[in-house]
C-alpha atoms as a printed R data frame, in Angstrom:
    type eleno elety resid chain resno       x       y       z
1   ATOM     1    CA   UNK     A     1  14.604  -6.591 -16.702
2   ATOM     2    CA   UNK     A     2  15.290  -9.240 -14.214
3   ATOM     3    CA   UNK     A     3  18.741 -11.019 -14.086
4   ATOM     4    CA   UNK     A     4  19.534 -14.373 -16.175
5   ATOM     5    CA   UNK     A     5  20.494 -15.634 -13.206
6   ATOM     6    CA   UNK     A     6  17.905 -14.781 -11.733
7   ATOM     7    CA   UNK     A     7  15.404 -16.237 -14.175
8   ATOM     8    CA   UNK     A     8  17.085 -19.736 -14.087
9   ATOM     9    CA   UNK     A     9  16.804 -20.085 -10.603
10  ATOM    10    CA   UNK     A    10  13.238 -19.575 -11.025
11  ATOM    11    CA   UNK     A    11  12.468 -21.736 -13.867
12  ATOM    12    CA   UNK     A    12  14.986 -24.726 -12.869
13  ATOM    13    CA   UNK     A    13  13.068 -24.305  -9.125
14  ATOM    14    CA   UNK     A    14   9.692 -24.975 -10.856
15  ATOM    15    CA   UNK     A    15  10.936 -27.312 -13.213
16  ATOM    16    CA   UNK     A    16  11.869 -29.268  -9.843
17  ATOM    17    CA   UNK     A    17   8.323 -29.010  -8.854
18  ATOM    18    CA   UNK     A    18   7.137 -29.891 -11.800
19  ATOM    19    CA   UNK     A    19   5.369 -26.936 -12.354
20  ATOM    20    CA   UNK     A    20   5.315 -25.697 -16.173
21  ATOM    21    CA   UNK     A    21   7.087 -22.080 -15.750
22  ATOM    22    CA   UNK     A    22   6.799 -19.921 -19.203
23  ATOM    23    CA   UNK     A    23   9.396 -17.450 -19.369
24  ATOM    24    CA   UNK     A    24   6.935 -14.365 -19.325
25  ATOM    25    CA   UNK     A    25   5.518 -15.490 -16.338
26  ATOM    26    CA   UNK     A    26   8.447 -16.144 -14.656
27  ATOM    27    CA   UNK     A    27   9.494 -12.271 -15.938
28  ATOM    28    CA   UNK     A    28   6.180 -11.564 -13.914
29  ATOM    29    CA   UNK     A    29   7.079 -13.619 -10.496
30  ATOM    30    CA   UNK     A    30  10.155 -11.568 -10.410
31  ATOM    31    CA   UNK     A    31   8.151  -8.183 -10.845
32  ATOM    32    CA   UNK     A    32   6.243  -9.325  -8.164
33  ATOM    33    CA   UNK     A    33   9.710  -9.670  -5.645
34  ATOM    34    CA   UNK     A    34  10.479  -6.315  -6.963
35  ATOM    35    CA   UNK     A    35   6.981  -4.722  -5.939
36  ATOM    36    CA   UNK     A    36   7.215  -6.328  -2.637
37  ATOM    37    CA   UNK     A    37  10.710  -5.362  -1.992
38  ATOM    38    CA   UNK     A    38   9.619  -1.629  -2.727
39  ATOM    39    CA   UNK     A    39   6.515  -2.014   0.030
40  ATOM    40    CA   UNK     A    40   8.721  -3.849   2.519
41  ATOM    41    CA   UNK     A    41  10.394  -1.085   3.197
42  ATOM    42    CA   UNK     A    42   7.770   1.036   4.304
43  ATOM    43    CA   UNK     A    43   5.435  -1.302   5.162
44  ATOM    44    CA   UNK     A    44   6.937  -4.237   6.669
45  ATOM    45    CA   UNK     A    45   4.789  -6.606   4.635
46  ATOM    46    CA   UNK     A    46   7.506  -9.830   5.198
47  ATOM    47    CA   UNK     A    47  10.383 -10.386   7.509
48  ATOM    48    CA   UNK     A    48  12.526 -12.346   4.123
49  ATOM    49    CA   UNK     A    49  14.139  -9.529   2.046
50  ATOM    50    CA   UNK     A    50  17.285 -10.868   1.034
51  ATOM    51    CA   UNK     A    51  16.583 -11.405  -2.576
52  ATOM    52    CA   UNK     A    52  17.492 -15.310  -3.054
53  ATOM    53    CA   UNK     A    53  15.782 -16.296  -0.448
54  ATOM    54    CA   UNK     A    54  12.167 -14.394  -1.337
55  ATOM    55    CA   UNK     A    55  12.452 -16.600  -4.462
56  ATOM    56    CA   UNK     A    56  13.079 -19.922  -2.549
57  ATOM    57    CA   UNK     A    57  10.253 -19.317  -0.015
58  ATOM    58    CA   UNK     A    58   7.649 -16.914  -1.279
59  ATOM    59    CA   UNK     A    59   7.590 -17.678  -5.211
60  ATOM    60    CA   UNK     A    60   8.888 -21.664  -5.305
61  ATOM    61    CA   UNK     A    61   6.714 -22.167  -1.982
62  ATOM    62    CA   UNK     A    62   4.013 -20.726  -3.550
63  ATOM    63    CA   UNK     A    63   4.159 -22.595  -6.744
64  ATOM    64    CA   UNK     A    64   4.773 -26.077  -5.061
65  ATOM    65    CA   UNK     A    65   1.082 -25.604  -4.649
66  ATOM    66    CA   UNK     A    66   0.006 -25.833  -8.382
67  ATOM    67    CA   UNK     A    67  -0.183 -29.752  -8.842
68  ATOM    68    CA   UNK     A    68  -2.844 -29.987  -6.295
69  ATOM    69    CA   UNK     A    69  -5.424 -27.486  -7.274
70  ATOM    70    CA   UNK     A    70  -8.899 -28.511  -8.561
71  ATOM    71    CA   UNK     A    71 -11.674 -26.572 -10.119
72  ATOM    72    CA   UNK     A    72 -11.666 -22.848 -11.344
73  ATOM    73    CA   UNK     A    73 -12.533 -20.555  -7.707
74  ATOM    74    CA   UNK     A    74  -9.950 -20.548  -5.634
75  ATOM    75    CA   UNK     A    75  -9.427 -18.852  -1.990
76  ATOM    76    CA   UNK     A    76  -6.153 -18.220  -0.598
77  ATOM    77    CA   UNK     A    77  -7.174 -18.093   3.318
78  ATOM    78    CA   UNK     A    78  -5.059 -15.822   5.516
79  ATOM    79    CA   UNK     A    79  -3.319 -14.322   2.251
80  ATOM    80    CA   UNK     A    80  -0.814 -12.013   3.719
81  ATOM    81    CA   UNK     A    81   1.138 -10.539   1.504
82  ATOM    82    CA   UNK     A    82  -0.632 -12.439  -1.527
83  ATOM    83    CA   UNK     A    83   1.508 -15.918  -0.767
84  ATOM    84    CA   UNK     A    84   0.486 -18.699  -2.599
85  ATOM    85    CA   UNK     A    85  -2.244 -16.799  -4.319
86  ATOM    86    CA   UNK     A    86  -0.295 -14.311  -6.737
87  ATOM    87    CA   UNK     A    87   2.052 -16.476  -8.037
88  ATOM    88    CA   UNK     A    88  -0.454 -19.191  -8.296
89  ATOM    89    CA   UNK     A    89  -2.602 -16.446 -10.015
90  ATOM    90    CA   UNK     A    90   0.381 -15.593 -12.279
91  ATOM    91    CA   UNK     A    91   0.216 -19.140 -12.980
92  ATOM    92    CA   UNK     A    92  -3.191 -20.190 -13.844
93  ATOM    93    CA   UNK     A    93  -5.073 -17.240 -15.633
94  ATOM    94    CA   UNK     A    94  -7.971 -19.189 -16.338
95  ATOM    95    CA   UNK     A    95  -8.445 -19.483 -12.683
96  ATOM    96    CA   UNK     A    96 -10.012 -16.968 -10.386
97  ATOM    97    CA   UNK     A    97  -8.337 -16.381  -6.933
98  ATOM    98    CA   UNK     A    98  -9.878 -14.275  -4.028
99  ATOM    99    CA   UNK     A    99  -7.067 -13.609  -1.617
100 ATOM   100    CA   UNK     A   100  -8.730 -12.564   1.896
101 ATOM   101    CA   UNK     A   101  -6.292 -11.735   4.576
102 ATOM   102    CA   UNK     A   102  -7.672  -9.379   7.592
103 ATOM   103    CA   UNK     A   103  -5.144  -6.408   7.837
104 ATOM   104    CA   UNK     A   104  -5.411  -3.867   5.658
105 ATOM   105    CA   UNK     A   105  -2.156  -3.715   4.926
106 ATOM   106    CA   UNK     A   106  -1.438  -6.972   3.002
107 ATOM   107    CA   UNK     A   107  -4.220  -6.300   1.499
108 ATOM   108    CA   UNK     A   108  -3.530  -3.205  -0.009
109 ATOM   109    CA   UNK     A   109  -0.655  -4.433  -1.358
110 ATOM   110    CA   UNK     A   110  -2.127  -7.231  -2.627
111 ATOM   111    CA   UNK     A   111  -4.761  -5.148  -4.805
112 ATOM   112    CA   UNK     A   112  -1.661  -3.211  -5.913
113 ATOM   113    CA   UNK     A   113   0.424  -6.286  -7.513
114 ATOM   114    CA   UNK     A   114  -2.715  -7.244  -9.170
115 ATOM   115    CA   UNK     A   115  -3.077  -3.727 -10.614
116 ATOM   116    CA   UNK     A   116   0.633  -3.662 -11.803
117 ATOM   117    CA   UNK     A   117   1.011  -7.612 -12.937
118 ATOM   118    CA   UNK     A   118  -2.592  -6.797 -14.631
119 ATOM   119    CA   UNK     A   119  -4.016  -9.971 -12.672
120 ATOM   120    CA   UNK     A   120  -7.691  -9.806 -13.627
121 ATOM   121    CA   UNK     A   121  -8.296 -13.107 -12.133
122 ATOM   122    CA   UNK     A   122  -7.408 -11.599  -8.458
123 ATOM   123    CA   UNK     A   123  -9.971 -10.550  -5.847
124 ATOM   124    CA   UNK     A   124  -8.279  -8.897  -3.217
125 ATOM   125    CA   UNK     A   125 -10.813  -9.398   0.234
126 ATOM   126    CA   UNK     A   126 -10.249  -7.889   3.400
127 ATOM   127    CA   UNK     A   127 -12.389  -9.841   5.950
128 ATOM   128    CA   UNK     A   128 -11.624 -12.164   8.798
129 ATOM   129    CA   UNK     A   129 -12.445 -15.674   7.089
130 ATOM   130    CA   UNK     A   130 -14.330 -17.021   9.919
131 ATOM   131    CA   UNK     A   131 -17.488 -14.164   8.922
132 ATOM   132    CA   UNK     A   132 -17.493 -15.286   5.561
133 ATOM   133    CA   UNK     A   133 -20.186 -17.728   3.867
134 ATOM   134    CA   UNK     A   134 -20.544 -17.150   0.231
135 ATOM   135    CA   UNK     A   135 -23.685 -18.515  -1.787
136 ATOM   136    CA   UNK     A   136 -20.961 -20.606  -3.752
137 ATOM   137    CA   UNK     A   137 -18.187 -22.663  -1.965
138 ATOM   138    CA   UNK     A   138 -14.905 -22.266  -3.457
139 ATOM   139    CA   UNK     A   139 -13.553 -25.116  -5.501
140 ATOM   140    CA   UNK     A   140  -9.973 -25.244  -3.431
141 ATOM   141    CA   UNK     A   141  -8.677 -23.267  -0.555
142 ATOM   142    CA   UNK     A   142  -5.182 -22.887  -0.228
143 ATOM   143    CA   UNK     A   143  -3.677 -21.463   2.960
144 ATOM   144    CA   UNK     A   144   0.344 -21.066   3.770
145 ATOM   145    CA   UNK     A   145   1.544 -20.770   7.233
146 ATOM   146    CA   UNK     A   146  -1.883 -19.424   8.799
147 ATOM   147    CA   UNK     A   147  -3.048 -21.783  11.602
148 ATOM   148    CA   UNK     A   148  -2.604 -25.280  12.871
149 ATOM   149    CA   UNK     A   149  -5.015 -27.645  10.430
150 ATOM   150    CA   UNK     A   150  -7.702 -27.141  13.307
151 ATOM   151    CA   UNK     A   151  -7.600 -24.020  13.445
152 ATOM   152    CA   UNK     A   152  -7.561 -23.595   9.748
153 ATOM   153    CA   UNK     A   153 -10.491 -25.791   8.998
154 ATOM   154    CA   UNK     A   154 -12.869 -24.018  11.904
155 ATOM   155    CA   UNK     A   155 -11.851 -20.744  10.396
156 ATOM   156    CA   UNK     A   156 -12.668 -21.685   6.527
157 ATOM   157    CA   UNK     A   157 -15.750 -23.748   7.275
158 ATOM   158    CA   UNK     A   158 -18.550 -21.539   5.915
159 ATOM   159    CA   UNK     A   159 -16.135 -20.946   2.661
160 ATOM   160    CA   UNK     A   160 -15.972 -24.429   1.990
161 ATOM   161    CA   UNK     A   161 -18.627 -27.343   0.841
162 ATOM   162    CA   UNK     A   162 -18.604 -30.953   0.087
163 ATOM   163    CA   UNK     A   163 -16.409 -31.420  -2.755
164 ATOM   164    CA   UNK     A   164 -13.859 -28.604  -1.736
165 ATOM   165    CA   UNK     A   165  -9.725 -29.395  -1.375
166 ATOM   166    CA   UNK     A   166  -8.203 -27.795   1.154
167 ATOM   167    CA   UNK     A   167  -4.723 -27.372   0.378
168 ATOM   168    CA   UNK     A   168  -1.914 -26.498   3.104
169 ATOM   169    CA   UNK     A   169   1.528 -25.738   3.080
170 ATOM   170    CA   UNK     A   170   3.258 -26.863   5.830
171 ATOM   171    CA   UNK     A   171   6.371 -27.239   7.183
172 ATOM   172    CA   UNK     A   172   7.374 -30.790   9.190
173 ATOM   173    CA   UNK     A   173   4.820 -33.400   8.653
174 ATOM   174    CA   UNK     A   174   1.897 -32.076  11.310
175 ATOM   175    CA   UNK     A   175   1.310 -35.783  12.241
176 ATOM   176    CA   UNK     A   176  -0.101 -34.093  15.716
177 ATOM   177    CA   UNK     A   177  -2.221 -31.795  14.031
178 ATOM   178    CA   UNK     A   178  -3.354 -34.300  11.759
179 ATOM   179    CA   UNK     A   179  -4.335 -36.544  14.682
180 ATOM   180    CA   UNK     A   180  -6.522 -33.150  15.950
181 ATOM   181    CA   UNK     A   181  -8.832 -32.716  12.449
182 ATOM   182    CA   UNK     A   182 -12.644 -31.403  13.056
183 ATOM   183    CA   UNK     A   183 -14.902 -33.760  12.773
184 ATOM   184    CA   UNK     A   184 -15.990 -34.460   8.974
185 ATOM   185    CA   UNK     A   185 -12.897 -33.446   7.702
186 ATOM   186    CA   UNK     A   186 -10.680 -36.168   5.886
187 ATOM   187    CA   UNK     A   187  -7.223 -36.362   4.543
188 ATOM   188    CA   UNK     A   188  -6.657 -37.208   0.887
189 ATOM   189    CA   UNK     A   189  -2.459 -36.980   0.800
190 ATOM   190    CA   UNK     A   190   0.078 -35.575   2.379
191 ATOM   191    CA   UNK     A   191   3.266 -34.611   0.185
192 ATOM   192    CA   UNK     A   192   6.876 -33.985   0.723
193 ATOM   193    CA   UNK     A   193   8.223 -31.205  -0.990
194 ATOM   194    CA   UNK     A   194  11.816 -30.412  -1.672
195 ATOM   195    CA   UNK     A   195  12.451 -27.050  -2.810
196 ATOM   196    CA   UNK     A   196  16.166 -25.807  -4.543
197 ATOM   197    CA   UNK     A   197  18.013 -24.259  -2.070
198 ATOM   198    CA   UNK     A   198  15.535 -24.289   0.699
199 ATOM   199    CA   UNK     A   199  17.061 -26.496   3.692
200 ATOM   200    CA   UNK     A   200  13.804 -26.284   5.889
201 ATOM   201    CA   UNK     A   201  11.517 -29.583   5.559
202 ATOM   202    CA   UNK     A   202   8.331 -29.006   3.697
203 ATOM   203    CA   UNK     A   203   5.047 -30.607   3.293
204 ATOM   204    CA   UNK     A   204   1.413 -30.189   1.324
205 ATOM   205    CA   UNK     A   205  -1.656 -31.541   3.122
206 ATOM   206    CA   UNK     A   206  -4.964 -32.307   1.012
207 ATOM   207    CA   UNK     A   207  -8.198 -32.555   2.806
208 ATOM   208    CA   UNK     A   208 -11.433 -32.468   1.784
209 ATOM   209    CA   UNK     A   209 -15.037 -32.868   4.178
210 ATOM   210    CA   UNK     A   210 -16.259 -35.802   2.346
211 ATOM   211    CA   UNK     A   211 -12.861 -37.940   0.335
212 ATOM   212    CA   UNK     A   212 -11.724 -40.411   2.069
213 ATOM   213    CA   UNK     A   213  -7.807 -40.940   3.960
214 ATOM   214    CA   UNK     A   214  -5.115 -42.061   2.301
């Protein structure tokens, strides 16, 4: 069982975000550290292993994400080792989340959390995102630390339709990046985040190909 401790660091985290944590799936989100600390050591899935701060900037990071997502299919684009899209997944079972990431890897790992969190909304994908056009475009893509917004938006183009939300977790404000978007591509918000404990700045960009800037 995780520690108290623990467990109110996570919950009083996402209560900061506003983000509705139940105690069983916070029980979960801590599983989830305990699986990746297991496959970090062999694997080298994440350069964070000290404990505290894989809850600060995988789990809380991940969750700061949850206000902003629309629809019922969502992508996580460049996955790694399943950041946002597990703990979002742990968080919204009545959403489905394909997590695509191109190393095999992450992946792997990623199909085994779902397995042992019992995540049947998770479709683990390995495939480089910039081949991929399904029938359907997914309601929001969420992507953490992959690419500058360019970058990102070239790569997730044939994933993506009309009404889609891009959703980005970023560090700084990307004002320059921003400044850089494809052509058709608009901003809806951009959000400060604080996160307990976390000193670095953080920020969530919304875009979509057809809302208009705010």
């Amino acid at each position: 069982m995780p520690s108290r401790s623990q467990l109110r660091l996570l919950c009083d985290g996402a209560r900061g975000l506003g983000v509705p944590l139940t105690h069983s799936q916070a029980v979960a989100l801590l599983r989830l550290l305990d699986e990746l600390s297991a496959w970090n050591r062999a694997y080298n899935l994440t350069a964070i292993d000290e404990r505290g701060a894989m809850l600060r900037a995988h789990l809380l990071d991940s969750l700061s994400a949850w206000p902003y997502l629309c629809g019922t299919r969502i992508a996580d684009a460049g996955t790694g080792a399943g950041f946002p899209g597990l703990p979002l997944a742990v968080m919204c079972p009545g959403r489905h989340f394909t997590l695509i990431d191109s190393v095999g890897k992450k992946i792997r790992f990623v199909s085994h959390a779902a397995r042992r969190l019992q995540l049947s909304n998770v479709t683990p994908l390995q495939a480089r995102l910039e081949r991929l056009a399904p029938e359907v475009p997914f309601d929001t893509i969420v992507a953490r630390a992959f690419a500058a917004l360019p970058e990102l938006l070239e790569s997730i183009r044939g994933l993506s339709g009309p009404a889609t939300r891009v959703v980005a977790l970023k560090g700084q404000r990307p004002d320059a990046e921003l400044a850089a978007l494809p052509g058709g591509w608009r901003v809806q918000a951009v959000h400060p985040v604080s996160i307990a404990g976390l000193a670095a700045e953080r920020h969530i960009v919304c875009l979509t190909r057809g809302g208009a800037s705010s």
